[in-house]
N, C-alpha and C positions, 0 to 999 in steps of 0.2 A: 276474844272473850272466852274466857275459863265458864265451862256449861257443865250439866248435869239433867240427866231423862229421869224423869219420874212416873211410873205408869207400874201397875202389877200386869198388865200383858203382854209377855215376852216378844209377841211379833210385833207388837206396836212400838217396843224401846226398836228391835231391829229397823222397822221401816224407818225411826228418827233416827238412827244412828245414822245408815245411808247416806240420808239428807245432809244431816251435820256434815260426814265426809265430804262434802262437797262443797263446803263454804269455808273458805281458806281461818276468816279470821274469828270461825270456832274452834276450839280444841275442847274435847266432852274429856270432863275430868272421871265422871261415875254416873253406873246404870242404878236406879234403885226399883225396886218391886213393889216397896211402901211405902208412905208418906213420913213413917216412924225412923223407918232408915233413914232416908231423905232430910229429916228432923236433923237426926244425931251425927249425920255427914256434915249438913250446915255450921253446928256449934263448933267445927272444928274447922274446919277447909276454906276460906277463900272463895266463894262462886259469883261470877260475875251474872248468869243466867241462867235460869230454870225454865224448862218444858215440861209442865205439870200438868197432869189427866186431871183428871175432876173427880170422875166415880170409883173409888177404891173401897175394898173393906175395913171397917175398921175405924178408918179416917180420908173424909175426901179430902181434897186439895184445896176446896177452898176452907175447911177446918184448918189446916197445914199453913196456910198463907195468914191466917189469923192468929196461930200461934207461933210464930216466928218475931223475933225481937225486931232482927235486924235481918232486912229481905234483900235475895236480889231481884234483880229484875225477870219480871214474869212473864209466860206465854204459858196461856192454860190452853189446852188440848183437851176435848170431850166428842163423843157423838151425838149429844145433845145441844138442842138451843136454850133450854130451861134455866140454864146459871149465867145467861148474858148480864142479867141485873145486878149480881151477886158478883161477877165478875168487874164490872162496871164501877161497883162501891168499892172493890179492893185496889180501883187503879192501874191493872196491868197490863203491860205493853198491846197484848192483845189478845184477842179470840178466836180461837181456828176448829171449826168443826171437820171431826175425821171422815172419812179418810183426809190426809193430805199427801197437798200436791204440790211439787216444787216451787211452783210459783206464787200460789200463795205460802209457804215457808219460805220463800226471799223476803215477800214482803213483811212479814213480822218481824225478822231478825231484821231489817231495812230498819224497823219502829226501834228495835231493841239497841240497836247499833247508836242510833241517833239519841239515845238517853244515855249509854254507856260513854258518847263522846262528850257530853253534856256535861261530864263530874266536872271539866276546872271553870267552867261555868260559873257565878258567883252573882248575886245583885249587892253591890255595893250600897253602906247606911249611908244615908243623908236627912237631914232633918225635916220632921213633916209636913216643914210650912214649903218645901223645896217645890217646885214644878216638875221633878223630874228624877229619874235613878238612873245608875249605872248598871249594864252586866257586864263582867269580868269575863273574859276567855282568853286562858293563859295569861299572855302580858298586855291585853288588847283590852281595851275599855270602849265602850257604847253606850250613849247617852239614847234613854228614851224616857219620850216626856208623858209623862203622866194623862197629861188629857189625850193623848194617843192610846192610849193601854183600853180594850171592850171589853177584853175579861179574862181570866187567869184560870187553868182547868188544873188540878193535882192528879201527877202521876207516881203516886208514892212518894218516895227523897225527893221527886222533880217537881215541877210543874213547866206547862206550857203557858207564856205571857202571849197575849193576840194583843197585838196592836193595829192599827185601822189597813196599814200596808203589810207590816212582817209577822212573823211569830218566830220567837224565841224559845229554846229549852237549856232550864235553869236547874243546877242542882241544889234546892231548897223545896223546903216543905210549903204546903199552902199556910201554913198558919204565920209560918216566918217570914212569908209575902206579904199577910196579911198586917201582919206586925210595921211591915216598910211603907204603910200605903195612909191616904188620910180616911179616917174612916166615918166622915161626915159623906165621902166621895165613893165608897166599894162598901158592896152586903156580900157576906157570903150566905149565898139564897140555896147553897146544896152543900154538901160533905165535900163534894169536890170543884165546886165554883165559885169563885169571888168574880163580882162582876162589877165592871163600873153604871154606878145610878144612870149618869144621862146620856149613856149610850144605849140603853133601853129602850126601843121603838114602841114595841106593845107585848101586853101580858093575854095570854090564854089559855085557858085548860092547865094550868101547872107548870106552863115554860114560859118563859119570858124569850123574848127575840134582841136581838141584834141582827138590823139588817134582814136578814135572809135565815139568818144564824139561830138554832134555838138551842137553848139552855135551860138545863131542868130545875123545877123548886122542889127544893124538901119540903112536905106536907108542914113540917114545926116554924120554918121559915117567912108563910106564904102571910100570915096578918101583921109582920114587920114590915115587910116588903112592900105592901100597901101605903102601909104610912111612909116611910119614905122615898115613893114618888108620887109622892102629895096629891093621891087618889083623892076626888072632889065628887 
């Protein structure tokens, strides 16, 4: 994967550069100091991954990741836990408070890797009365049935499909998920979850469960959401 450091603190691109040298299937295309840079590098270059600080002058990272058309895939870097939220809404790979340490930077490039393998990925249309979709990988087709699917998470171009045994990662937007799905049958109860209705255990405090599993409500979502699991 074609990367690129973003951070204005020259030891901190060093300590990621390191790191990168040691993961065979990175090559760091550019160091940047600003998010402006970083900007005007993007509208021109190719980049499969960004390692992006958060607190800069000027412009943080998550301003940066906002104003980008077309993103790649993120790992924000901060010494802060305060933009886990913020992070969370933007859908990126992941979150790594500084310092870092090898092993937790395997494991994010591990997330990042796993979405970058995900492009020929695909969920094949089929029509809404169908039981069931296809995902696409390469020339490979997999049937999964609809009443298997608990609930779809967006990770920007991606999402991850949870179904009761597997999860899948697809490269489509949540909304173009949404679009393939019955929607008598899935809410999407948050910006980044479409969830199916009658896998819904029980609602509390703003998250609804599956299983074990919680998932958040957007606060706009939460008196839809009522009515359709035919709160009495």
């Amino acid at each position: 994967m074609n990367c690129i450091i973003v951070d204005d603190n020259k030891m901190a691109r060093t300590a990621l550069k390191k790191l990168i040298e040691q993961v065979d299937s990175l090559v760091l295309k550019e160091e940047c100091a600003s998010p402006i840079d970083a900007y005007n590098y993007l509208q021109k270059e190719p980049i499969d991954l960004m390692f992006l600080d958060v607190e800069m002058p000027g412009m943080t990272g998550i301003e940066l990741v906002k104003n980008l058309e077309k993103r790649p895939i993120i790992i924000l870097i901060t010494s802060k836990t305060d933009y886990a939220v913020e992070a969370f809404e933007l859908s990126v790979a992941d979150y790594i408070i500084k310092p870092v340490n090898l092993s937790r930077f395997m494991l994010a490039v591990s997330k990042a890797k796993e979405l970058f393998d995900s492009k020929g990925q695909k969920v094949e249309l089929n029509d809404k009365d169908k039981d069931y979709v296809f995902v696409r990988s390469n020339s490979v087709l997999t049937k999964i049935k609809i009443n298997d699917i608990t609930y779809i998470q967006a990770l920007g171009d991606y999402v991850n499909i949870y179904t009761t045994d597997s999860r899948y990662t697809v490269h489509i937007t949540l909304k173009g998920m949404e679009e393939k799905l019955p929607v008598e049958r899935f809410y999407r109860l948050h910006r980044s979850y479409l969830i199916a209705l009658d896998h819904i255990d029980k609602v509390e405090e703003g998250t609804a469960f599956i299983g074990k599993h919680p998932v958040p409500i957007g606060e706009q979502y939460k008196k839809e959401l009522l009515k359709k699991i035919n709160l009495i």
